[in-house]
N, C-alpha and C positions, 0 to 999 in steps of 0.2 A: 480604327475609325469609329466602331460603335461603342467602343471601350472611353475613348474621347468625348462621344457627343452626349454619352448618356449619365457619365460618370463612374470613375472605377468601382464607387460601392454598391452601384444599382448594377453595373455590368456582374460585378463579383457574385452576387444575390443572385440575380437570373441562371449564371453558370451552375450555381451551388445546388438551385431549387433543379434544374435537369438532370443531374450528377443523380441527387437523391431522388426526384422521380421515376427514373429509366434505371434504377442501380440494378438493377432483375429482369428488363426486356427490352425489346427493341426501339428503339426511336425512329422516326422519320428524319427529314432532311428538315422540315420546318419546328421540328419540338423546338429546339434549342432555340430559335427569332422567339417561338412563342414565350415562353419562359420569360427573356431578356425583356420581352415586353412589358410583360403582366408585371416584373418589379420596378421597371424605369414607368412605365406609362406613353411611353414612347411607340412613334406606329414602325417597328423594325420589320414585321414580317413585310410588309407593304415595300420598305425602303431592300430589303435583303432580296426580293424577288426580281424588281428591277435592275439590283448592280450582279446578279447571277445570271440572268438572260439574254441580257442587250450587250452585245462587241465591244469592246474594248471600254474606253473612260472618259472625264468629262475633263476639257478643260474653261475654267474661271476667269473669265477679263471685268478684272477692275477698274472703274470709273470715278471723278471726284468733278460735281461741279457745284457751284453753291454751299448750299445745305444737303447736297443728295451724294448718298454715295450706290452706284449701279453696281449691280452684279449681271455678269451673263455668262449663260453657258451653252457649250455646243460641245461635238465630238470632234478630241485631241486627234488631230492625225499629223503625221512627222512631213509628210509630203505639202502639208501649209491647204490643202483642199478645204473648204468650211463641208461640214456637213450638222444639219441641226437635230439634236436629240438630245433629249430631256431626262436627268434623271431624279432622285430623289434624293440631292447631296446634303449630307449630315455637315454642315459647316461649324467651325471653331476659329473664331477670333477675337483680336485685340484692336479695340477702337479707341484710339484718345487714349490707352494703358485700359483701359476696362475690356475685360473678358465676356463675349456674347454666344450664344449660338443658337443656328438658326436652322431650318429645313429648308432648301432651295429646292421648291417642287414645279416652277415654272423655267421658262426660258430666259425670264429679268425677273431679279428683283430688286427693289428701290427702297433703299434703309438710310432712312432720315438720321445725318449727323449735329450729336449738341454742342450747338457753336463753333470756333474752325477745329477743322481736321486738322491735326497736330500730327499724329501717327496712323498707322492701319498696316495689320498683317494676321492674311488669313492662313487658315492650315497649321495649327499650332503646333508647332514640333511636329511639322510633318507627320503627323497622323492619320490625315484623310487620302485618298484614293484618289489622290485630283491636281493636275498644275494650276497654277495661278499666272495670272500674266497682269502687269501693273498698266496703267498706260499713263504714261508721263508722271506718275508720284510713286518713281521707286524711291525718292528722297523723304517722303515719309515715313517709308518703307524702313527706311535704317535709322527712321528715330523711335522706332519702337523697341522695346527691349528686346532682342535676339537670341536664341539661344545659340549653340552651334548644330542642331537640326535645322532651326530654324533656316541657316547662314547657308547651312549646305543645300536644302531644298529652294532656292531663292534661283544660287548658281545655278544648279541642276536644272531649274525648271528654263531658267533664260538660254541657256547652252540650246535646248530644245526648240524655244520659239526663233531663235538665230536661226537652224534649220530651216524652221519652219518661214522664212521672214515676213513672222511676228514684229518680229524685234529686228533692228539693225545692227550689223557687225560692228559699226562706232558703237553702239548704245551698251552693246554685250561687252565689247574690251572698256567700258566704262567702269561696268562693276566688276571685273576683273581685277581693274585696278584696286577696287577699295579692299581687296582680299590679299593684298601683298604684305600687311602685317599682322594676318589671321594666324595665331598663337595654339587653333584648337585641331585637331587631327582631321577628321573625318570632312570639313570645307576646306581646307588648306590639298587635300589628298586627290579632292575632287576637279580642284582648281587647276592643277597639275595635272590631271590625266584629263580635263578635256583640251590645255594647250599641248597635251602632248599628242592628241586625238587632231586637232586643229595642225600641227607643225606637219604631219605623215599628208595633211592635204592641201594646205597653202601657208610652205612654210615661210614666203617674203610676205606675208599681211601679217604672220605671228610671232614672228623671230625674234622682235624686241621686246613685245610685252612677255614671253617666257622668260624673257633672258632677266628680266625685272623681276619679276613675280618669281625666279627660282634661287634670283641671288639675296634676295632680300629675305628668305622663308632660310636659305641658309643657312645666312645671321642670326635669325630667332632661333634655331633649332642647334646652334655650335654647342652651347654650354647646358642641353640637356640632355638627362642621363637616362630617361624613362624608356620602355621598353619601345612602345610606339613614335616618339620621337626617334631613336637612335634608327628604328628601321625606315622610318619617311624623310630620315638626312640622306641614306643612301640611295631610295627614289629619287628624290631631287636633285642629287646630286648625277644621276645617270642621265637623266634627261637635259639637265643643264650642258652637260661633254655632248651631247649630240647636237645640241641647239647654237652654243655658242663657243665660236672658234677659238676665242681669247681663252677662256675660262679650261678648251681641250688643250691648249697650251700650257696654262699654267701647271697643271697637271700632270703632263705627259714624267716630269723626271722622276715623281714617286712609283713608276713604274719599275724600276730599278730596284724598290725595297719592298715590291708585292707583297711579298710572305710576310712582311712586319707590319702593312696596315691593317687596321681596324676594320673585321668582316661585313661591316656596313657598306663603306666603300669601295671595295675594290671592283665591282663592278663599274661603278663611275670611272674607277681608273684603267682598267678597261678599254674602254668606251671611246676615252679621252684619249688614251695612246693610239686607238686606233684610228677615230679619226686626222689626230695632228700627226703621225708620222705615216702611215698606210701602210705600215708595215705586218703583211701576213705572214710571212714563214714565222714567226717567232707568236705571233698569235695562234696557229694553227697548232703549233709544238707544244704549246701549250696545252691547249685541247687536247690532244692523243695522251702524253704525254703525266697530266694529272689524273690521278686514284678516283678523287671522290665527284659524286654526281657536281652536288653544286660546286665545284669547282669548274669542272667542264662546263655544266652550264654561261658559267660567267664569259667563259673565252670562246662562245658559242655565241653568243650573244656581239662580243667582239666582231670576230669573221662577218656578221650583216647589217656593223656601224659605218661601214667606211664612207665618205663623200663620192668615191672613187667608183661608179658603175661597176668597171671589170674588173674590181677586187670582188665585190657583191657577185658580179657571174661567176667568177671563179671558187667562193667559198659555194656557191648551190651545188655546182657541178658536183663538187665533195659529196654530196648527198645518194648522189646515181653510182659515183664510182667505190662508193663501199667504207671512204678515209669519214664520213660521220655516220654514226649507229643509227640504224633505222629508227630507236625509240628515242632518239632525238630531232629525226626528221620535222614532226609537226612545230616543233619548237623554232628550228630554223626558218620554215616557212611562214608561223605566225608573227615571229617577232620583227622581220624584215617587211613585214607591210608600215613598223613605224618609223622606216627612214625614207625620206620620200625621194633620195637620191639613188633608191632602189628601184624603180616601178618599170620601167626599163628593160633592167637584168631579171624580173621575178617572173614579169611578162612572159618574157623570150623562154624562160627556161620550164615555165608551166608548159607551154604550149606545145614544148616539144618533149613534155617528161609525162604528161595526163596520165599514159596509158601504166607507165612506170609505178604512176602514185596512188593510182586505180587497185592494182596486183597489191602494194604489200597492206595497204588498208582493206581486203575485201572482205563484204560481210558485215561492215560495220561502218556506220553512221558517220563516218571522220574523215570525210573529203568534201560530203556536202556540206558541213558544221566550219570547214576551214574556206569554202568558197563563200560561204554566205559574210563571210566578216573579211576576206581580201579582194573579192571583185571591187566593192566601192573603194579602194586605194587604188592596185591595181590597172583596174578598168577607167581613170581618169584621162579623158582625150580618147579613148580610143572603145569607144561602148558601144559601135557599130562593128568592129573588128571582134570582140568578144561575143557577141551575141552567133554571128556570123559562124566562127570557130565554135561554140557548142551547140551552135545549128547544124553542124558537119561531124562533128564528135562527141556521139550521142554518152552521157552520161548518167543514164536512168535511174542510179540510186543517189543522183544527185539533184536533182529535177526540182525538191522543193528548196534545197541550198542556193542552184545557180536561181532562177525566180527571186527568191529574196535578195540575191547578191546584187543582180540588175534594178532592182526595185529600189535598194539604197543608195545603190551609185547615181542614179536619174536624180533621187536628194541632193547629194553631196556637189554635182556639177550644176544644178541649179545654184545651190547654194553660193559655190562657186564664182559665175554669171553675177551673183548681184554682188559680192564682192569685189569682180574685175569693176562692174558700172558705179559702183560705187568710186572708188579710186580715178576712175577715169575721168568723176565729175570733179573730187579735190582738183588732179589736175587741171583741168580745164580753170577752175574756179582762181586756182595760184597765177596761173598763165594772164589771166586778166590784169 
C-alpha cells in the first residue's frame, strides 16, 4: 500500500536509507515510516500509526453524481453493522484512464470530475488495505482498463458486501456473470470458490449460475497446457460433478478407465461417480485399498460427495470405527461442510462423536480451527440447538472457535433471510 502510493523508487530509497542507517544498531518501530518519509515527502509515520492501532480496516463507497465523484469511509464489518472511523487511507486510482492519488484523511471526500465519468477504479491492483464498494457504476467500473488483480479484487470485494447486504444477491450474480469468460487464474479461481462457498449454503439460488460459470471456464481451459491452467481444470471440474447432475452423468463411465485419466481430473471423476451412482463399497475400496496419500485422498473426498445423506452418515461413521486413519479425519470433516446435502449427517455425527474428536486432537489448536469454519454450514436452521449443545458440552479449548463459529453462522443466515425475501418478492411480482 505505501509502496503504491508513494512510488516504488521513493519507497525503494526510504528502505535503502534504513538498511544503511541502522546496518550497526538497533532500530525502533517507527525508523523505517521515518526514512520512507524523509525520501517520498509523504506524511507515513502519521498514516502508519493509525493503520497499526485502530481494529480492523476501512471500507470505500463510491459515488457519481454530476461532476462530483464522493468518497466515504467507515469500518468494513462482515456482519453489514455501520460503525464510523476514520483512517488515513493512501488511495490509488484511475479516473477517465488517468492515474491519481490521494490521502483520504476525512470521512468524505468530494473529487471534482473533468467532464463525464467514462471510467473509475480505485485500489490499483489491489494494493491498498481497503474494499471498495461501487454504488450503481459498476458499469464504469469495467470500462476501465482491468488488470486481473484488479478483476479479482472487484469479485472478492462484492462476495463480501453480499454478506454484508451492501450489495444485493441479484446485483452480485450480475458480476459473476461477466466473469464466465475470465481467461486469467487468480479471478477465474476466485469466482469458483466463492460459488462453491455460496452452493454448501444455498445451493437452489446458485446452482445455475455455477453450472454456467464452471462449464463455460471449462471451455477456456480444455486446450491449455500451462501448469496452472491444467490444475484449475481439475478444480472446476470437481465442483462442476457436485453442482450439476448432468455433467455427474456425463462423467460417471470414465470411471472405468481411472488409472488412464489425466491426474488433473480424477477427482472430478470421482466426485461424479459418486454422486450419479451412490455407489460406496467400491468408493470405499478404493480408499483402503490405494498406496499413495493423494490417491486416498481423492476417494476420500468421494465418500462426503454423495446427494445421499446416509451415504454421508455412513462414510463419518468410518471415522470412529478405525476403516479411515485418524490423519485423515480433519480432511473428511473439513471437506464435507461443502456438500450441503451433508449438514444433516455432520450434525448428527458431531454431536454424538465431540467427546471422540476432543481425545485424538488434544493439546492442540484443531477442533476449535475446524469449528470455527463448519458451524456456519453446519449450524444452518438449527443455531439455537447448537448453541444449546455447547452450552451443555463444555468445550474449553474451543471457546474462541465455537464464538467465532456462531458469530458467522448469525451472517450467513441473515444472509440467507434476505435471499429467501428476495425470491419471495420475484415470486410475488411473476404472480401479478
Amino acid at each position: 500500500m505505501l509502496e503504491a502510493y508513494t512510488g516504488e523508487e521513493n519507497f525503494m530509497k526510504g528502505v535503502r536509507s534504513y538498511l544503511q542507517k541502522y546496518k550497526y544498531s538497533n532500530a525502533a518501530g517507527t525508523d523505517l515510516w521515518t526514512q520512507i518519509e524523509e525520501t517520498s515527502g509523504a506524511q507515513i509515520k502519521r498514516i502508519m500509526s493509525d493503520w497499526i492501532k485502530k481494529p480492523g480496516y476501512p471500507v470505500l463507497s463510491v459515488a457519481h453524481s454530476g461532476r462530483r465523484l464522493s468518497i466515504r469511509q467507515e469500518r468494513f464489518l462482515l456482519s453489514g453493522r455501520a460503525e464510523k472511523s476514520v483512517w488515513p487511507v493512501p488511495i490509488t486510482m484511475k479516473l477517465n484512464g488517468v492515474t491519481k492519488k490521494l490521502l483520504l484523511e476525512s470521512e468524505e471526500e468530494i473529487i471534482d470530475v473533468p467532464g463525464t465519468l467514462t471510467s473509475v477504479k480505485l485500489n490499483i491492483d489491489q494494493t491498498g488495505f481497503y474494499r471498495v464498494h461501487y454504488d450503481g457504476i459498476y458499469d464504469k467500473v469495467w470500462k476501465s482498463e482491468l488488470s486481473a488483480l484488479d478483476r479479482y479484487g472487484i469479485i472478492s470485494d462484492a462476495y463480501a458486501f453480499a454478506f454484508q447486504g451492501r450489495t444485493s444477491f441479484s446485483e452480485y450474480l450480475g458480476l459473476v456473470d461477466r466473469y464466465s469468460k475470465e481467461a486469467e487464474y487468480l479471478p477465474a479461481y476466485e469466482v469458483s470458490d466463492q460459488l462453491s462457498s455460496l452452493y454448501a449454503l444455498a445451493p437452489n439460488s446458485v446452482a445455475e449460475a455455477s453450472k454456467k460459470f464452471h462449464r463455460e471456464q471449462l471451455k477456456i481451459l480444455a486446450n491449455k497446457t500451462d501448469e496452472n491452467s491444467i490444475l484449475l481444470r481439475g478444480v472446476m471440474a470437481g465442483r462442476l460433478a457436485l453442482v450439476d447432475a448432468d455433467y455427474a452423468k456425463e462423467n460417471t463411465s470414465k470411471f472405468n478407465d481411472y488409472d488412464k485419466i489425466e491426474p488433473d481430473m480424477k477427482t472430478a471423476i470421482v466426485t461424479a461417480y459418486a454422486r450419479h451412482t451412490g455407489d460406496f463399497d467400491t468408493i470405499l475400496s478404493n480408499y483402503k485399498s490405494r498406496s499413495s496419500e493423494e490417491e486416498k485422498a481423492r476417494f476420500l473426498g468421494g465418500l462426503i460427495s454423495y446427494n445421499d445423506p446416509s451415504l454421508v452418515s455412513r462414510a463419518l461413521s468410518l471415522a470412529v470405527s478405525g476403516e479411515i486413519r485418524k490423519q485423515h479425519v480433519l480432511n473428511l470433516l473439513g471437506g464435507v461442510t461443502r456438500n450441503p446435502d451433508a449438514r444433516d449427517a455432520t450434525w448428527d455425527w458431531l454431536s454424538k462423536n465431540m467427546d471422540w474428536l476432543r481425545k485424538i486432537y488434544e493439546g492442540v489448536g484443531t477442533v476449535s480451527r475446524y469449528l470455527t469454519s463448519a458451524i456456519p454450514y453446519f449450524g444452518i436452521g438449527r443455531a439455537d440447538e447448537v448453541q444449546r449443545f455447547f452450552a451443555t458440552h463444555k468445550v474449553p479449548e474451543a471457546g474462541r472457535g465455537i464464538e467465532a463459529g456462531m458469530e458467522r453462522l448469525k451472517i450467513n443466515e441473515d444472509f440467507l433471510r434476505r435471499i429467501r425475501e428476495t425470491n419471495r418478492q420475484v415470486i410475488q411480482v411473476r404472480e401479478r
